[in-house]
C-alpha positions in Angstrom: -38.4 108.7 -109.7 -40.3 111.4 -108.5 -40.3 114.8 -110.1 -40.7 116.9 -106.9 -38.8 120.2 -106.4 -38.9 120.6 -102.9 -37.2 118.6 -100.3 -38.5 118.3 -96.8 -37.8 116.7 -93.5 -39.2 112.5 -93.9 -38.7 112.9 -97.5 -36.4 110.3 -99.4 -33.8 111.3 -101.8 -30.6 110.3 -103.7 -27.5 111.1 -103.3 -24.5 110.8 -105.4 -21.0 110.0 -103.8 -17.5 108.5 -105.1 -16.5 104.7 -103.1 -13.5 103.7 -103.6 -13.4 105.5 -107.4 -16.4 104.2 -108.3 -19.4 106.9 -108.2 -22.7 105.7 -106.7 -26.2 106.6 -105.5 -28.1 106.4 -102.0 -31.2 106.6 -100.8 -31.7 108.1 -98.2 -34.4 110.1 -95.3 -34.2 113.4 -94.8 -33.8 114.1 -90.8 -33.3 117.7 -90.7 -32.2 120.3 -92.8 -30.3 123.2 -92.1 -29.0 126.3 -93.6 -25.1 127.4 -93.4 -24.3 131.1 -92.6 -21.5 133.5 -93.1 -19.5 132.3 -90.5 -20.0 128.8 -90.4 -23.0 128.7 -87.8 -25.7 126.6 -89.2 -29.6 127.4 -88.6 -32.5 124.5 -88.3 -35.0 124.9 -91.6 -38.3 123.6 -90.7 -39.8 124.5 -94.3 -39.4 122.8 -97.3 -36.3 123.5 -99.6 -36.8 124.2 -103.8 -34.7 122.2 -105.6 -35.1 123.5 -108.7 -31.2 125.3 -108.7 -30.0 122.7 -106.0 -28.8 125.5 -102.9 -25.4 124.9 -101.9 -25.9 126.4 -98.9 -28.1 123.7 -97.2 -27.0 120.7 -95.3 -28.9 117.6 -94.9 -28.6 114.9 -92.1 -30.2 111.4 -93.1 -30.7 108.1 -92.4 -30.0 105.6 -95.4 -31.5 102.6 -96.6 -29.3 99.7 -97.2 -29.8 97.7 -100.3 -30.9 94.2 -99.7 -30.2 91.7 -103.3 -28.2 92.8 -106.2 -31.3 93.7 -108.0 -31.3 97.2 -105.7 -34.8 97.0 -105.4 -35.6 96.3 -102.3 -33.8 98.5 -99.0 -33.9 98.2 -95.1 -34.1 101.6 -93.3 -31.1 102.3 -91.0 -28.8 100.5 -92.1 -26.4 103.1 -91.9 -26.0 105.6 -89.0 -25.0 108.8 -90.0 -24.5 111.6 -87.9 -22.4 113.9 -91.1 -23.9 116.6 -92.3 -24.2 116.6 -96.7 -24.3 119.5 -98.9 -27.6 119.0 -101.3 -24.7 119.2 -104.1 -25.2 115.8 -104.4 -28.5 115.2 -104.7 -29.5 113.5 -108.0 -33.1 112.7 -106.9 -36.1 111.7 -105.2 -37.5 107.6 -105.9 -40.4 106.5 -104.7 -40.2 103.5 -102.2 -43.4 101.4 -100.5 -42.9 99.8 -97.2 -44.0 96.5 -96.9 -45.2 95.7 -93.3 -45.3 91.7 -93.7 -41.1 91.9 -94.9 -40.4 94.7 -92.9 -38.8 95.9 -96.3 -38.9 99.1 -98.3 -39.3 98.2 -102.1 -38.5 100.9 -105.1 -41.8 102.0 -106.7 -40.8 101.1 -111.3 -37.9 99.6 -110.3 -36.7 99.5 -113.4 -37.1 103.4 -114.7 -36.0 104.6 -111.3 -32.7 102.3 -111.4 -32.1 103.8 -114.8 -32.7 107.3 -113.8 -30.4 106.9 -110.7 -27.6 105.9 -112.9 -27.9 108.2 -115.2 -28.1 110.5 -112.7 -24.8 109.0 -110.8 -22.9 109.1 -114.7 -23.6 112.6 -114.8 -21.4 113.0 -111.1 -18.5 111.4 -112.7 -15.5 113.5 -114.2 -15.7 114.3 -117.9 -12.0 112.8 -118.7 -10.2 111.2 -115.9 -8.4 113.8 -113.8 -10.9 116.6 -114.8 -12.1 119.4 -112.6 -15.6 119.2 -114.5 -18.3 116.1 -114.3 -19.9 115.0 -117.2 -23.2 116.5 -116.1 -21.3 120.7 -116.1 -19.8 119.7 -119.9 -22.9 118.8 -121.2 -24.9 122.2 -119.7 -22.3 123.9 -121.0 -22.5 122.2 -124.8 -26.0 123.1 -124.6 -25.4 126.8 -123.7 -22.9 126.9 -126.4 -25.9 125.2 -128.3 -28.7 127.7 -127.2 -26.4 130.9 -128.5 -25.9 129.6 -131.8 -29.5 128.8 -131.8 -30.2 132.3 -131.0 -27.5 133.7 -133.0 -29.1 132.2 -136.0 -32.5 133.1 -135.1 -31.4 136.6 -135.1 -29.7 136.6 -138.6 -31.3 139.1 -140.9 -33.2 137.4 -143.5 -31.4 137.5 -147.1 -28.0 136.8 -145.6 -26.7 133.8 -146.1 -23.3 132.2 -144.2 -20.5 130.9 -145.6 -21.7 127.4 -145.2 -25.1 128.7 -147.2 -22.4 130.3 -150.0 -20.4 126.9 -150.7 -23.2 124.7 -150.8 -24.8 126.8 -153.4 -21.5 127.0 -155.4 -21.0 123.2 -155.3 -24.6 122.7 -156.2 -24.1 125.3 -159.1 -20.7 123.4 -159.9 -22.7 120.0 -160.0 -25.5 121.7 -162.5 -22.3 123.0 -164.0 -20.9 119.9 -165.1 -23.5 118.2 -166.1 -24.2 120.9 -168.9 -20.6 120.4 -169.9 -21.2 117.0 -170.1 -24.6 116.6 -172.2 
């Protein structure tokens, strides 16, 4: 899948959705883009949008490939007419596809790393716990927040002072030494 921030009009992307409660990815084209404002009236973008934090203020209209054999790596164009507009909240990614003229066929460029990536991608979309407000995706940034302070916490320790954790082990190593002086 491609690594590409920016999202522009004729560009193919991923999207995550929930059928039937199962969560799952399309491809799609990007037709237009468009930016919502304060009260609801949306505004036609004709330049590219970062995706770097995804905007959740842009809507996207598409056209999306249909997948052809169970394999999902190769996809007709238009195979589904949609006129709704999406929130980039569900975008998950951009894959690389190569039309073939002689099947009249679009075929995913490394199948195999950009099926994995998609479906990691779509696990991320999924709740953490069933019924849960959060996906999997918002409790893992948060663990590594949580991870990040600590990190930092601990990089800011003065040097000499030793935690709790620091204390015991030294006691039960001294304990260990300890006994085996008792012992001899």
């Amino acid at each position: 899948m491609s690594t590409k921030n920016v999202l522009q009009v004729g560009d193919d992307f991923a999207m995550a959705f929930e059928d039937a409660g199962k969560h799952v990815a399309w491809i799609g084209r990007c037709n237009q883009l468009y930016r919502k404002r304060q009260r609801g009236a949306l505004v036609e973008l004709r330049e590219p949008v970062c995706l770097d934090d995804l905007p959740t203020d842009v809507m996207v209209s598409a056209s999306w490939y249909g997948c052809k054999d169970e394999s999902r790596c190769v996809y007709e164009f238009d195979a589904a007419i949609d006129r709704k507009l999406w929130s980039l909240e569900h975008y998950i990614g951009s894959p690389c596809l190569e039309y073939n003229a002689n099947s009249r066929l679009f075929h995913l460029t490394n199948p195999t790393e950009t099926l994995a990536a998609l479906d990691a991608a779509v696990l991320q979309t999924a709740p953490a716990k069933p019924g849960a407000k959060r996906t999997r995706g918002e409790e893992a940034e948060i663990l590594e927040k949580k991870r990040q302070q600590q990190s930092a916490q601990w990089d800011e320790r003065p040097v000499g002072v030793s935690t709790g954790n620091e204390r015991a082990a030294r006691a039960g190593r001294m304990s260990a030494s300890a006994r085996l002086q008792l012992s001899s």
